[in-house]
N, C-alpha and C positions, 0 to 999 in steps of 0.2 A: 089499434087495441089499447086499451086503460094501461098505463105503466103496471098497478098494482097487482093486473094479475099476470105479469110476467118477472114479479118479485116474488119469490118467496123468501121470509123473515123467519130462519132457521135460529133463531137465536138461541132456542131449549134441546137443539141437538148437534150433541159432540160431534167433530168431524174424526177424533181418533187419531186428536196429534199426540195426546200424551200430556203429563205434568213439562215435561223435559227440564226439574227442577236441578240448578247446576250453580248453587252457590257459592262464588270462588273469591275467598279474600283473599287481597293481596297480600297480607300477611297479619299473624295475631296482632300486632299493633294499631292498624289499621281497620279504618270504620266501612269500606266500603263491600259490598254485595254484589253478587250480578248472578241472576236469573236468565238462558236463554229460553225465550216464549217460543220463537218458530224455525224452523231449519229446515235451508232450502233442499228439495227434493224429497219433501215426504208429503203422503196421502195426496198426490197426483200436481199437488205445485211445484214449479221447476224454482220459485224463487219467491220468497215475500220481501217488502219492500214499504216506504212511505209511513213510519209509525206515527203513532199520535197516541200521545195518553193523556187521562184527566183523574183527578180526583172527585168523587160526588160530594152533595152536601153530608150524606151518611158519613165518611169515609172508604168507600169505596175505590179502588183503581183499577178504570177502564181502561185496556192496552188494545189498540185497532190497526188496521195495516192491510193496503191492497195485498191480495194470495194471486198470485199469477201463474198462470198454465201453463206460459211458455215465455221464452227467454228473448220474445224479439221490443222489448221496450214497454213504453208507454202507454203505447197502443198493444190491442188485444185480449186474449180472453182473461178478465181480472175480475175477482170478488173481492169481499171487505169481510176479514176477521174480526174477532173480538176475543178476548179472555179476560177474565176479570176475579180480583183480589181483593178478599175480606179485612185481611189481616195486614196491608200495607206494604204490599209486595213482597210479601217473605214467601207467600205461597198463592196457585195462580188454580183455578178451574181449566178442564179441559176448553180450548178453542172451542167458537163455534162462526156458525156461518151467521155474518147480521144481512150481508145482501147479496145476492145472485141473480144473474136474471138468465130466464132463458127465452128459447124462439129466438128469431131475427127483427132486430132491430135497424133502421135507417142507419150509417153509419155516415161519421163525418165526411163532408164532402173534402174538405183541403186535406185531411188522412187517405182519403181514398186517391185523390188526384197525386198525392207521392207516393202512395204504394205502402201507405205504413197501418191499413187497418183493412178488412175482410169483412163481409158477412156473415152476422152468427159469432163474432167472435166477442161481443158485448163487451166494451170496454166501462168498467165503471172505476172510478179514478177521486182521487184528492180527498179522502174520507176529514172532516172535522168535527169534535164533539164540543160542545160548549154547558157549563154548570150553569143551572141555575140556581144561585144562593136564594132568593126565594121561595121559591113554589118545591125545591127540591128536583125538579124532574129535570133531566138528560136530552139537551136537545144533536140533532145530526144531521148533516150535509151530507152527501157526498153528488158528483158528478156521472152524467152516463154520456160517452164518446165524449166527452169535452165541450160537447152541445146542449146538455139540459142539465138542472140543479133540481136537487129532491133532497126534500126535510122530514124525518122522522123524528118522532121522543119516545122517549120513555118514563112511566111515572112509577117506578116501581125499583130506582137504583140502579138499572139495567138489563135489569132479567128479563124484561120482554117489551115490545116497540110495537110503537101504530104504524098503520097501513101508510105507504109514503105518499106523500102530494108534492106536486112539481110545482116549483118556484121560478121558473125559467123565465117568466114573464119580468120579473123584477132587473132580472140581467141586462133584457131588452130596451129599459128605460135608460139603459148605458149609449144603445144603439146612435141615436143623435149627437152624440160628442164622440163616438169613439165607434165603430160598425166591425164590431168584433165576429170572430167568426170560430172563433175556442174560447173556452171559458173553462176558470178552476176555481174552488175554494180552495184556503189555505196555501198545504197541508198542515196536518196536528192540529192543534187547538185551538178554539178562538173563546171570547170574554164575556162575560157580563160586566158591566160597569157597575162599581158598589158603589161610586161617593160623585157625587154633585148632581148638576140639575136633572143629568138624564140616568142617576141612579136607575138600574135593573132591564137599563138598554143591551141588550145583545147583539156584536160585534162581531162580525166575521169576515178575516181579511182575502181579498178575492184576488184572483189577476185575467185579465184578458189579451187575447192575442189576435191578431190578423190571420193569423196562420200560413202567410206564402214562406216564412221563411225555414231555418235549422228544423227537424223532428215536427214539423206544423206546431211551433212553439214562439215562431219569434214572425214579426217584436211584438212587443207587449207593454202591457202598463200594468198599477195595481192599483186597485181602489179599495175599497168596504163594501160588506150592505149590512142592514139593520134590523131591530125589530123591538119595536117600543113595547108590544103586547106579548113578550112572553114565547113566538115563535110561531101566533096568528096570521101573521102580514110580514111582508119584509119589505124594507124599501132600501134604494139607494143612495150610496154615498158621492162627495167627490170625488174624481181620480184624483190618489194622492202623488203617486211618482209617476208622471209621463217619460215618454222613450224620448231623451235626449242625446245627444252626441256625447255629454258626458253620464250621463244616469241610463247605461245601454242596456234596452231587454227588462229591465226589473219585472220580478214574476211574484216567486216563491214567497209569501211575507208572514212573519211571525209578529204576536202582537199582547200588548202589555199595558195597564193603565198604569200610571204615575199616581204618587199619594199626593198631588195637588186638585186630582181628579182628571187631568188630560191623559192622551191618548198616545203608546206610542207604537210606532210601525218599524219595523225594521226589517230591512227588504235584501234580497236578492237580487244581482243585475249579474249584466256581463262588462262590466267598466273594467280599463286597461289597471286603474289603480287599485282594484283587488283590494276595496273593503267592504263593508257592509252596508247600506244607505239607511239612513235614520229619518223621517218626516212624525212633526206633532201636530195632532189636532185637539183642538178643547174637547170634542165629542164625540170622536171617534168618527165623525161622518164625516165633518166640512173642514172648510180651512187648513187645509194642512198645511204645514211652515214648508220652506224652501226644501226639499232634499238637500242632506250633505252627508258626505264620507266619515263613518266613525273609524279613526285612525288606528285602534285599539283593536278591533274585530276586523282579522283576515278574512276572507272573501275566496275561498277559492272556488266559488262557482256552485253552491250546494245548498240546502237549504240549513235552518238553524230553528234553535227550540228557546224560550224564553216565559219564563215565567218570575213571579211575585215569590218569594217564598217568605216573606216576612212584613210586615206591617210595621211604618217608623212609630215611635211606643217613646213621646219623652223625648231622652238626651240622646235615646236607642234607633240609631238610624234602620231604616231599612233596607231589606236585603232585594236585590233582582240578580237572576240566577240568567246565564247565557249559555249554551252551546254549539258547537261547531265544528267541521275539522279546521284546527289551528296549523294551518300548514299553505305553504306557498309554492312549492317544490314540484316538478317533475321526476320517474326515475329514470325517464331516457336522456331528463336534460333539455327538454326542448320546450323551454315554456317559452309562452306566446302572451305580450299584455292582453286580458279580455280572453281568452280561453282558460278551455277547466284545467286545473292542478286536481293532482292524486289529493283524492279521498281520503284520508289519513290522518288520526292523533285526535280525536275528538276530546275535545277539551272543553272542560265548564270552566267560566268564571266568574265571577262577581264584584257587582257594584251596590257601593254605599250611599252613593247620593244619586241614585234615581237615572242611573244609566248614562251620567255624566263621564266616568272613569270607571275601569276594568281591573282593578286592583290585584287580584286575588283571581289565579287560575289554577290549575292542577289539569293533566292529562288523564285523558279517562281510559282511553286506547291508541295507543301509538302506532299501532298496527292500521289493518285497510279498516276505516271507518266514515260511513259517511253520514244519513240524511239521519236527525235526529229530534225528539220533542222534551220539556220539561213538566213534571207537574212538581207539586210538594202538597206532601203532608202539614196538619195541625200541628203537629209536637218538631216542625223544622226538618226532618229528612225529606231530600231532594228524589226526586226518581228520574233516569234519565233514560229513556228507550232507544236505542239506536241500532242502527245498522251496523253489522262487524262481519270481517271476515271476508274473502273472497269463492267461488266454488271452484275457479282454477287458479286462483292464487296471480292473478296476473288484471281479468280486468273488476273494476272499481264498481261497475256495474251488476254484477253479480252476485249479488252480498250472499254472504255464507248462513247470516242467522238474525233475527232480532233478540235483541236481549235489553232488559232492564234493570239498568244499576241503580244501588239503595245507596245513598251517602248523608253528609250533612255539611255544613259550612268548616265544621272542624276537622273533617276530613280535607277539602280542599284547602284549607292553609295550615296544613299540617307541619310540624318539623320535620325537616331532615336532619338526619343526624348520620355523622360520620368521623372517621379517624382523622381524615384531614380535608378542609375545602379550601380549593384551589380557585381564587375569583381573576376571570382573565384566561378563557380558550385559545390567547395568542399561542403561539409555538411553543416557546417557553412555559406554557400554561400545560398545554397536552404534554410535553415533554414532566413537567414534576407531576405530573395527575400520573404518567404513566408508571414514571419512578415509585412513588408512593403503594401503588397499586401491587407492582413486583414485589414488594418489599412486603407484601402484607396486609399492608391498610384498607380499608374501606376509603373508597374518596369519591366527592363529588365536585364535579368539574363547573364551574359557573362561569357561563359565556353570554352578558348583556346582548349579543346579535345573536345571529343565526348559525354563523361560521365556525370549523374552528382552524388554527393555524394561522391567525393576522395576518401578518407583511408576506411573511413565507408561502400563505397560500391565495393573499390576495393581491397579486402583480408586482410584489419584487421577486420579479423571475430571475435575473440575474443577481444570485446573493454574494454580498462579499463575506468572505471569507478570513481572509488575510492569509495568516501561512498553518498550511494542512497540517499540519502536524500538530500544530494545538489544539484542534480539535476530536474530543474522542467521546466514549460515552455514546446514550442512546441519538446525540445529534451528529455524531459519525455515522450509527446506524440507521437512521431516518436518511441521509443523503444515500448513502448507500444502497439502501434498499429504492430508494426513488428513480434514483438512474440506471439499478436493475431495470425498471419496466420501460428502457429504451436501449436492453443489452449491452449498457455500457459499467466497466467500471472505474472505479476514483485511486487515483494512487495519493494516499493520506501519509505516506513517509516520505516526500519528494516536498521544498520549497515551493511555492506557485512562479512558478517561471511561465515563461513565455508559452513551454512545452510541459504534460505532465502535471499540472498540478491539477486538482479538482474544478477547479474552473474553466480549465480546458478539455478537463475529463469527462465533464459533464454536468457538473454541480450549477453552470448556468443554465442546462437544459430542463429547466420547470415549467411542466405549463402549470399553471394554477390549479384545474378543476382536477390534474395529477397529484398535485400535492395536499390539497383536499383531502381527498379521498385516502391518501396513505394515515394523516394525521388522523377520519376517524375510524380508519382500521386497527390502528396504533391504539385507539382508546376502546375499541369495543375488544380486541386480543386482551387486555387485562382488567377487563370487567369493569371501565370507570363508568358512574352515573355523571351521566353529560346531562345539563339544565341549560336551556336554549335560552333565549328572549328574556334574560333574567337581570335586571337591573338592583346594582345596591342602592340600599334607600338611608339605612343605618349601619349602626354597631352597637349592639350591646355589650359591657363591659364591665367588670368586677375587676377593681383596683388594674392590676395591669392587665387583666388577664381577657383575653377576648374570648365571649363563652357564644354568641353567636352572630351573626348577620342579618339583617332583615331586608327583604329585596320588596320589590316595588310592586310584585303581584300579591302581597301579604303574608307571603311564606318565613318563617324564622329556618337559618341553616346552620345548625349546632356542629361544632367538631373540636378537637383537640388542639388541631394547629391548623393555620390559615396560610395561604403564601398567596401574598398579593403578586400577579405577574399582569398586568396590565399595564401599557405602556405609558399612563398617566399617574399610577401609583396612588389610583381611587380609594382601594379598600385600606391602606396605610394613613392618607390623608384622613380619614373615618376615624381611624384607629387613636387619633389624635398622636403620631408620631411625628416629629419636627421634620420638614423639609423644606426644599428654596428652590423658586422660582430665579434667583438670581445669577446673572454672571457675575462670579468672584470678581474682586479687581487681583493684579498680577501680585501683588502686597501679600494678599489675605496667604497664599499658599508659598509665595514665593515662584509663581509661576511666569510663564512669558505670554501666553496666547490666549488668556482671559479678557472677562472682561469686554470694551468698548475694544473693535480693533479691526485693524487698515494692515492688509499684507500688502508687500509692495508688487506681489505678484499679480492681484487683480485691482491695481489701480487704476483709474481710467487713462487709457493710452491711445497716441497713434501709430501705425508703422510697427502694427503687427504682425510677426514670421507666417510665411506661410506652409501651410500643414501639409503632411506627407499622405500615403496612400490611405492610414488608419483614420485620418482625421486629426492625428497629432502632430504640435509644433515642439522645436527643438525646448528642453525645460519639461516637458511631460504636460503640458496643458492644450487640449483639446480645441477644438472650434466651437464647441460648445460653451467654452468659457471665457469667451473675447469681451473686454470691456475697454469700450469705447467713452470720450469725453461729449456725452448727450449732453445736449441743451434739455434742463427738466420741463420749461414753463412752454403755454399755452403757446403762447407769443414768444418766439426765440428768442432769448436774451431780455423779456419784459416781465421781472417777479410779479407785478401788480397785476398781471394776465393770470396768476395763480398756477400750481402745478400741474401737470399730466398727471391722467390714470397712468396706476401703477407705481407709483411716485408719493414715496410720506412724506409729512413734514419730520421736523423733528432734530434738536440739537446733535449737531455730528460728537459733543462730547470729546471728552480727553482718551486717546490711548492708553489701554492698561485698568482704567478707571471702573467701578464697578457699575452696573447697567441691567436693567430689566429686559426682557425676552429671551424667547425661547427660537430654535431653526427652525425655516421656512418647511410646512408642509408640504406634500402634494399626493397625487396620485401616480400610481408606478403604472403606467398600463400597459396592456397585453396588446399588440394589435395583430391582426392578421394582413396578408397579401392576396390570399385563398379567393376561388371564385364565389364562395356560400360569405364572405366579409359585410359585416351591416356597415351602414354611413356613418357618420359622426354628426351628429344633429346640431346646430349652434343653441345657443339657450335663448330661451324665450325673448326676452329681452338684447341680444344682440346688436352692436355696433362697431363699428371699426375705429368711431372715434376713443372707443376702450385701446386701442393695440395705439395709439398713433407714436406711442414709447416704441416699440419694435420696429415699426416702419421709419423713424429716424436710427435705430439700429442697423437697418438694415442699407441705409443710405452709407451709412460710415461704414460699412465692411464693402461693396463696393467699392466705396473709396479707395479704401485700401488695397483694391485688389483679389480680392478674395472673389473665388469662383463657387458662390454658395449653393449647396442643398441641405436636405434635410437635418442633415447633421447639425448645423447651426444654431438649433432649434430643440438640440435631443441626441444623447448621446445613444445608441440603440442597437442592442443584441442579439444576434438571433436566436429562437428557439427552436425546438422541434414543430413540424407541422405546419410549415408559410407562417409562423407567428414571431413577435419580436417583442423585447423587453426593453420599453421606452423609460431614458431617465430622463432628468432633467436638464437645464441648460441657464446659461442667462439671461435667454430670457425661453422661458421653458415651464412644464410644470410648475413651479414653486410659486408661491405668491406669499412674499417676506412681508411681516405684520400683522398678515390675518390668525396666524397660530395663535398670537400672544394667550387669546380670553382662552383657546381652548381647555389647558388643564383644569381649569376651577370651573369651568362651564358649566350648565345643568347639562343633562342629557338631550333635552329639544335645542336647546342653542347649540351643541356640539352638533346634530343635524345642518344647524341652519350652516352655520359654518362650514362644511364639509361640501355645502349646495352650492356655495359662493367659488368655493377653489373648484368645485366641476367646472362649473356655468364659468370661470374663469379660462379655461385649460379647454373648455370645447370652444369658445369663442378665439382661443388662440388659435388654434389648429382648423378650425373654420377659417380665419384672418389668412394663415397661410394658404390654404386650399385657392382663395378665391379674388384676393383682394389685388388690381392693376400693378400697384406697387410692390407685390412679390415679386422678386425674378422667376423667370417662367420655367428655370430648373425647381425651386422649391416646390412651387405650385404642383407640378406633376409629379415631385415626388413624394410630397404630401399625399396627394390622388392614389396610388399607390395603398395605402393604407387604408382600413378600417377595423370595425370593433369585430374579434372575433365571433362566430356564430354558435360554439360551445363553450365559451368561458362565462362567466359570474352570469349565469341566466336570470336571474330577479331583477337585476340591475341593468338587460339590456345588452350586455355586453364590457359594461362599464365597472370598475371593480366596486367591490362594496367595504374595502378597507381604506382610510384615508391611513397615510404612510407620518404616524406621526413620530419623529425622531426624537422629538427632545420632550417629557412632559416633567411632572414634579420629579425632583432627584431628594431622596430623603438625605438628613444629616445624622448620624451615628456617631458613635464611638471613633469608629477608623474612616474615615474620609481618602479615599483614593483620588490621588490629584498625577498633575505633570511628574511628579519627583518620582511616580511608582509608574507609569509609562512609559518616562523616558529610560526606567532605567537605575536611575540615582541613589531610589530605596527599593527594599524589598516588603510587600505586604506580608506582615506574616498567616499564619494556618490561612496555604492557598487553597481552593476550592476550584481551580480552575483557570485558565490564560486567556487573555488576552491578543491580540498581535497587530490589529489593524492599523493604518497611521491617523494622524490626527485628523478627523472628516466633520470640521465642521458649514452646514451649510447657512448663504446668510441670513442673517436676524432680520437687518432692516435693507429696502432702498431709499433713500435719500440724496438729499442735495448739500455734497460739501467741495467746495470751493468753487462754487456756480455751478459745478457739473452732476450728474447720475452715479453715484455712488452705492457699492455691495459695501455693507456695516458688517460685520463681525465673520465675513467666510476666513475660512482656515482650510487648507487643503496639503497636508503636509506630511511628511514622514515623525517616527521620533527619537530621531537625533540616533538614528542609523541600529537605535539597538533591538534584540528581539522579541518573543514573546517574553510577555511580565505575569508573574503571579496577581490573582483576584484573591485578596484575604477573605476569610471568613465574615472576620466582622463586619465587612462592608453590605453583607445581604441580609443583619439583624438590626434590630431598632437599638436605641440607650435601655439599658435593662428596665428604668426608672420609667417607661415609656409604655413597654409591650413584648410581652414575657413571650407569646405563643403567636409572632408573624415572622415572618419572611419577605422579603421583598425582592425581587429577583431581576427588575428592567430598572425601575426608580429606584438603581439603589445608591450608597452616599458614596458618590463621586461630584469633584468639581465640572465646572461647565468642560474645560476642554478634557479632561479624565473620559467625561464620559461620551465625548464624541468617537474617542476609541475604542471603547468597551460597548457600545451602545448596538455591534453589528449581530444579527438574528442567531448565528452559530455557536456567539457567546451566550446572548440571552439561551440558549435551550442549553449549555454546560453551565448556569448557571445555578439553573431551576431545578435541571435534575439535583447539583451537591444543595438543594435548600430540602428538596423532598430528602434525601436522603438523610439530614441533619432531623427533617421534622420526625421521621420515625425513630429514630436513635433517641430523640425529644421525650416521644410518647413512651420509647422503651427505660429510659432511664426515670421517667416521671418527674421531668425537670425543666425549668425552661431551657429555649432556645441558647440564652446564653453561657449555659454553663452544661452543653454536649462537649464531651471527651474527644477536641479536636482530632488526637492520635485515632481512634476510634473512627471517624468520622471518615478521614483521610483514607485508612485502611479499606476503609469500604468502596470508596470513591474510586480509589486505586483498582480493587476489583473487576467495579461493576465499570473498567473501560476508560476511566476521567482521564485526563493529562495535566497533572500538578506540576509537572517542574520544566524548565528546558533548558539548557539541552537535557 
């Protein structure tokens, strides 16, 4: 039978959804709108799904969307709606039916061989509209079972369509390169070409599939087809992304001309790197460039809407408009590289040069959101139709409603504005966001990643502490409350002894994805605005006074008081506040342990004690800390052989003397024993001639006698759940000299960096695993270990915080050094204690007096006395500098000052007495430096702090 008469084109009659007009701004300040078109379970569909919208040359907004009858997928009984808006989506006509078919039709064969489609159940699928800036008239795709492509128009704006004709023939000239056996357009919307040689070509991005595999979906490619005349004829394009081992599956593709007149594609796959795949053609049809991963645009498996909304005009760039769900996350936790992540957070963003960078984004809905299209208006408001909402609130699949958001570019980089922005989600960060919060404030919490809680929740499981009773305040209560959810509790008035203290109470028992989770319980109980992926880009500034931030998506974040808690002291560096990268010499302060410096503890030796049951040797130092007299060079004893990996060059420098770097980095990691444990992967790149520094390590503890395992290698904790909190060693995690670039770094270098100490630290622990010359104790008990199966899931297993201890340390007013830890002075208006001993780890490895040398470790008590007062002034800038910050990690301490203060317990009693300074700030209408310390204190006092000791 003739397709045509088993269509009917009900376009002129309402189905009786209703206006369902539901316009909800998110507040009088704000420009956005949103309209729900369809909502699932009414007038006999159990769910709509797949939107696409266009604007006509008139001004019109056509919003379209498969209507499904029933809830089992892709396949089955589905029509294609339409609703359509005079006035620019402020107000919608009733739905109507544009396509239905009935009687029985042939149904896909590989649907029918999985059981995933019936007779009579006419599946019509992938609705796409395309304008034509020409002729005016409204061209239309859609799919029937995945098997045939059919083209209507309309010349009349929309109001009514011609009889369909099958184009399925065009598909078929695919057959000889690719013998597909499913076919889609789109979905949403596809182009006309307005500028270069094949001006008023029509564009429509396809995908085909073999159909044996997943939902008869996979695998697939995507290509084009075309149509030089208007929607006469169509012909085909190249395949643009073939199914590769890394470009897996690509289907769904949305599509966009560039103002140079090329073509771009931006695709959907199933690739383990979860981003978006970009290919360019001059013409939409042929040559398309290489597939590659745009970094920018998360991928969690869905498809994405894209559109022009601007024309570059001049010195006036152009605008292209993206969106997506911005989200990488599972809620059970169990992502998988290459499978789908929850639906969720649809977010637009924008690019100024032509989809080069993603500048500027804003969250459309944070909530279940998935498959979505863009169009735009003449006068710049963007419209954005997507899918929201769940019908049981659980699968992603079931969207609750389509609706259509009204915005504009100035809605998306809009300001925030708030009483205090807190830049830096580390612990510290959550901790003053939440202080601020109790207290009153409006605050917004800006965290450059994903996470929040840094060290605390990203694998330093075992936190030091130093002595419980210094600590009080919300970072008593976070521990507290943490080791509630393994029924344990902390006794916080007892010294940390052997027995009794928090660290035997339980304060080492973190798993990470536990303390997560409390940190954003912790911020959502006092209503703080958390901003994810949000990098600073600037500072704007009136005389001293910081009036806002400008982050790297294009958003300005305006507030009252700022408190930089980031453990590089980013937003202060910004701030144009003085600080030093440098180790003091022992002079500058009158200290001892600055500076270039050689303890005699870890000099290189022979005829090292051997360790008791714990792993410790008489003296308190570890088997982890054996430093032996290594030959550095290639060729033992041959300089002109050159050094070993792992091995600087570099003047060993005078003792005391003052010196560049910062302590060695690493990763804290979580590992498990568990039988669900993943492997530890070596990195790509791989060899043992990297370790061969450890395998002469390991010769000389032999030597010595030494009956080695793991320990040797990692001092290591246990946790709750087969899990363990690996630290470092000497030769361990840390890798001394790659930290130095990190504080000044850009943001991509600090990546690359953080790649290097991985790829460093899994090739170690690989080396151990497997290499003849381990002893075959380590070996196996390396083996023993791998990456837990619920921890930092984005990453694998692997954490996603590199553990940095030392970055910029600002200089102020009051400089806290040796004199105020050990002891000697007292800082005044304390804000909080200290207690830990001096922990510094080392700066460099080198070669001083032919042998393998730790440069600057310090591992030491301070000179026996107790907690010390944290002055005030040490967490404010010079008045002369910056009236309205805070600085709570990088704050002005000297190098070994702050290797005692520098531990996570403190940083979170630090941050809370900065929040609480900053609202006393905003309440006096005064800066920072001139809060009514007595005041200050009073409150501190209150709200839990521990100012003095005894």
């Amino acid at each position: 039978m003739p397709i045509r008469c088993l269509t009917r084109l009900l376009f002129g009659l309402a189905t009786g959804l209703g206006l369902l007009l539901t316009t909800c701004p998110i507040s009088a300040a704000d420009s956005l709108e949103q309209v729900d078109l369809f909502e699932a379970g009414t007038d006999g569909y159990k769910l709509f799904r797949i939107p696409g919208v266009v604007v006509t040359k008139a001004g019109s907004v056509l919003a379209y969307c498969e209507a499904r009858r029933s809830d089992s997928g892709d396949w089955g009984p589905i029509d294609v709606l339409m609703r359509r808006s005079t006035d620019g989506g402020k107000s919608w006509s009733p739905a109507r039916t544009l396509v239905h078919i009935d009687g029985e039709l042939p149904i896909n064969p590989v649907a029918a061989a999985q059981n995933l489609d019936r007779p009579g159940e006419n599946t019509v699928n992938n609705p796409v509209a395309i304008v034509d800036h020409q002729t005016g008239a409204v061209h239309f795709l859609y799919c029937l079972e995945y098997m045939r492509c059919f083209y209507i128009r309309s010349d009349d704006d929309g109001e009514t369509w011609t009889e369909p004709v099958e184009i399925t023939t065009t598909f078929d000239r695919f057959r000889p390169e690719y013998d597909w056996k499913v076919l889609a357009t789109g979905p949403g919307h596809a182009v006309q070409l307005t500028r270069g040689e094949h001006a008023g070509r029509l564009v429509v991005p396809v995908w085909l599939s073999l159909g044996t595999g997943g939902h008869a979906h996979r695998p697939s490619v995507t290509a084009t087809i075309y149509s030089d005349d208007h929607g006469v004829t169509w012909q085909r394009g190249d395949i643009a992304v073939p199914d590769t081992p890394e470009f897996v599956f690509p289907n769904e593709t949305s599509i966009v001309q560039l103002a140079d007149g090329r073509v771009t594609l931006n695709t959907r796959t199933e690739s383990k790197q979860h981003r978006r795949v970009v290919t360019i053609s001059p013409d939409g049809a042929t040559n398309w460039s290489a597939p590659r991963f745009d970094e920018a645009l998360l991928e969690p498996i869905c498809m994405a809407g894209i559109v022009r909304v601007r024309e570059p005009d001049g010195d006036r760039p152009g605008i292209i408009a993206f969106s997506n769900p911005h989200n990488l996350s599972k809620r059970d936790g169990k992502e998988v590289p290459g499978k789908g992540r929850d639906r969720r957070n649809v977010t637009v963003k924008l690019s100024y040069d032509e989809g080069k960078s993603w500048p500027v984004q804003r969250s459309l809905e944070e909530g279940f959101s998935g498959y979505s299209d863009l169009a735009a208006l003449s006068d710049g408001t963007i419209l954005c139709f997507y899918e929201r909402g769940s019908t049981d609130g659980k699968s992603i699949y079931r969207t609750g409603r389509l609706t259509v958001a009204r915005f504009d570019e100035a809605w998306v980089k809009a300001a925030h504005e708030a009483d205090v922005c807190v830049y830096g989600a580390t612990s510290g960060g959550v901790v003053a966001a939440v202080q601020a919060a109790r207290m009153g404030r409006s605050v917004i919490l800006v965290e450059p990643g994903r996470h929040l809680g840094g060290m605390t929740s990203g694998g330093l499981s075992a936190v030091d502490i130093g002595d419980p009773r210094s600590i009080g305040g919300i970072a008593r209560e976070y521990f507290t409350r943490l080791v509630a959810a393994y029924g344990k509790q902390l006794a916080w008035n007892r010294p940390f002894q052997s027995q009794g203290g928090p660290a035997t109470g339980g304060a080492y028992s973190i798993e990470p994805h536990v303390a997560e989770r409390l940190f954003d319980q912790m911020a959502a109980e006092a209503g703080v605005v958390v901003l994810r992926d949000t990098r600073l880009q600037s500072v704007d500034k009136e005389g001293t006074r910081i009036i806002g931030i400008r982050t790297d998506d294009g958003r300005l974040l305006r507030a009252r008081m700022f408190i930089d808690t980031t453990y590089e002291g980013d937003l202060m560096a910004a701030a144009g506040v003085s600080y030093t990268l440098t180790r003091e010499a022992n002079a500058q302060y009158g200290e001892s342990y600055n500076g270039v410096h050689y303890t005699e503890k870890y000099r290189p030796r022979l005829d090292h004690k051997m360790p008791g049951a714990n792993g410790r040797v008489p003296g308190g130092q570890g088997v982890w800390d054996r430093d032996f007299p290594l030959d550095p060079y290639v060729v033992p004893g041959d300089p002109s052989s050159g050094l070993l990996p792992l091995v600087s060059s570099g003047d060993p420098g005078t003792q005391g003397e003052a010196a560049p770097g910062v302590m060695a980095y690493c990763f804290r990691l979580c590992l498990s024993t568990a039988e669900d444990r993943k492997p530890i992967a070596p990195p790509p790149d791989y060899s043992p001639k990297q370790y061969e520094l450890v395998a002469r390590f390991i010769d000389a503890c032999l030597a010595n006698g030494d009956d080695m395992d793991l320990r040797w290698f990692s001092k290591h904790d246990p946790l709750p759940n087969d899990k363990w909190d690996f630290n470092t060693a000497t030769f361990g995690g840390n890798l001394p000299g790659v930290s130095w670039e990190w504080p000044e770094a850009s943001y991509k270098r600090r990546e690359e960096i953080a790649r290097e100490i991985e790829n460093y630290h899994r090739g170690l622990l690989h080396f151990l695993a497997t290499d003849p010359r381990v002893p075959e104790p380590v070996r196996r008990d390396r083996k023993r270990f791998g990456l837990p199966a619920d921890e930092f899931p984005e990453t694998g297993g692997w954490p996603h915080q590199l553990y940095i201890r030392e970055g910029r340390r600002m200089v102020s007013s009051l400089v806290l050094t040796e004199q105020h830890t050990f002891g000697r002075e007292v800082a005044p208006h304390s804000i909080g204690l200290g207690s830990y001993g001096t922990d510094v780890h080392e700066i460099r490895r080198i070669v001083k007096d032919g042998v393998v040398t730790r440069e600057g470790k310090v591992a030491g008590g301070r000179g026996g006395f107790g907690p010390y007062q944290i002055g005030y002034g040490a967490i404010i800038p010079k008045a002369s500098e910056c009236e309205n910050l805070l600085v709570t990690f990088a704050l002005s301490a000297s190098h070994t000052a702050f290797a005692s203060i520098r531990m996570e317990p403190v940083f979170m009693v630090t941050s809370q007495s900065a929040a609480t300074a900053a609202s006393l700030a905003i309440e006096e209408e005064g800066p920072v430096q001139q809060v009514n310390c007595e005041r200050l204190q009073a409150r501190l006092l209150t709200d839990g702090q521990v100012l003095q000791f005894p």
